[in-house]
C-alpha positions as CSV (number, residue, x, y, z in Angstrom):
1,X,0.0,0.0,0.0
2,X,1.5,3.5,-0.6
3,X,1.8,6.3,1.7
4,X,0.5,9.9,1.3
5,X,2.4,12.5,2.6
6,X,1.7,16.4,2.8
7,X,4.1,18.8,3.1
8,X,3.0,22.4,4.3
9,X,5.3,25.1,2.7
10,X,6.0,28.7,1.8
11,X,6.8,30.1,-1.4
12,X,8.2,33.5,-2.1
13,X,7.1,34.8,-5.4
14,X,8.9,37.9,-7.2
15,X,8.4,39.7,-10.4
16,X,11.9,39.7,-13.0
17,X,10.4,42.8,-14.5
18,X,10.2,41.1,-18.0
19,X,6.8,39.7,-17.4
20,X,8.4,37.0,-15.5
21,X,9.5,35.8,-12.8
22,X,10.6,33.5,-9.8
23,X,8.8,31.4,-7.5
24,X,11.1,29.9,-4.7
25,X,9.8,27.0,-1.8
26,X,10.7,27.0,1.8
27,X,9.7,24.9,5.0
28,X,9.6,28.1,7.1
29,X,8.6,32.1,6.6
30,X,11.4,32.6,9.0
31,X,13.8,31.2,6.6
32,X,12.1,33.6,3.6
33,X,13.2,36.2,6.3
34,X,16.3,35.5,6.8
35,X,17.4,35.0,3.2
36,X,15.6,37.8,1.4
37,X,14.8,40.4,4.0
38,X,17.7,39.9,6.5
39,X,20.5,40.6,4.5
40,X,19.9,44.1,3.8
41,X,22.3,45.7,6.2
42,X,22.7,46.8,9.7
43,X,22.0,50.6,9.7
44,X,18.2,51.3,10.9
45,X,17.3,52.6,8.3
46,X,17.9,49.7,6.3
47,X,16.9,47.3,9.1
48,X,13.7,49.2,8.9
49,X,12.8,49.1,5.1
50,X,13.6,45.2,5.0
51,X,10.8,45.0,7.4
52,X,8.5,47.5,5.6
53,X,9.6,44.8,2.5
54,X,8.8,41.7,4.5
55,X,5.7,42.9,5.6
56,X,4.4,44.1,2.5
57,X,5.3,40.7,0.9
58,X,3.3,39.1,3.3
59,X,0.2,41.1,2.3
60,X,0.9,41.3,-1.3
61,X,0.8,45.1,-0.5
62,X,3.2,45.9,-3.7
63,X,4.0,42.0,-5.2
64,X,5.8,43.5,-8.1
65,X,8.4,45.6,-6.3
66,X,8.5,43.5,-2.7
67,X,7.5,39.8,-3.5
68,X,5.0,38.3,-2.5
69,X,4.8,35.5,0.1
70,X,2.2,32.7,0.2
71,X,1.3,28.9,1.3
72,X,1.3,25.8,-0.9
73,X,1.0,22.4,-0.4
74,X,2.9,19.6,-1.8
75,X,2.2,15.8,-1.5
76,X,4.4,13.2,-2.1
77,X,3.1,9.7,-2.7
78,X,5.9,6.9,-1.7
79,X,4.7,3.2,-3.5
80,X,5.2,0.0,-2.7
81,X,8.4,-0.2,-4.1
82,X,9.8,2.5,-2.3
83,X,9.9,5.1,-5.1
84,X,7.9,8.6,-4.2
85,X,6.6,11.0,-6.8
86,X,3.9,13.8,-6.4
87,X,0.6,12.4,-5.3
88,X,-0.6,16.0,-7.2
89,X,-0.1,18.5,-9.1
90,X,1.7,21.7,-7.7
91,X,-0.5,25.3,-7.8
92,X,1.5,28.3,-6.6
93,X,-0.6,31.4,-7.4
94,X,1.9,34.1,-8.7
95,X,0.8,38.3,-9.5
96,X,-2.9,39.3,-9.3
C-alpha cells in the first residue's frame, strides 16, 4: 500500500520585471526572512525598510516591487516499491 504524505510550505514569489519571474519553496517564513529580508544591512534605516519589505510581501501590499509570500501544499506519494513521486499537481498562485 502506498503512503501519502503532505508537506506544508511557503513560497516567495517575485516579479523579474520582464513579465516573468521567480517562484522559490521554503519549509519556514522565518527562513524567507532570513534570506531575502535579512541581508539588507545593519543601519536602521535599512533594518527598517527590510521590514517594511517583509511585511508588504506578506500582504501582497506591492507583489511587483516587494515579493509576495504565500502557502502551498505539496504531497508526495511513496509506492510500494519505495519510489515517491507527487501524489498532485503543484499550484502556486503568482501576481494578481
Amino acid at each position: 500500500m502506498s503512503k501519502l504524505y503532505t508537506i506544508n510550505v511557503f513560497t516567495y514569489a517575485t516579479d523579474g520585471g520582464d513579465g516573468g519571474g521567480n517562484i522559490q519553496i521554503y519549509n519556514t517564513i522565518e527562513e524567507i526572512k532570513a534570506e531575502i529580508y535579512d541581508d539588507f544591512g545593519e543601519e536602521e534605516d535599512e533594518l527598517e525598510e527590510a521590514e517594511e519589505k517583509f511585511q508588504s510581501a506578506l500582504s501582497g501590499a506591492n507583489h511587483y516591487e516587494d515579493g509576495e509570500i504565500g502557502q502551498a501544499e505539496i504531497q508526495i506519494e511513496i509506492g510500494e516499491d519505495g519510489k515517491a513521486k507527487l501524489a498532485s499537481s503543484l499550484y502556486f498562485h503568482y501576481g494578481q
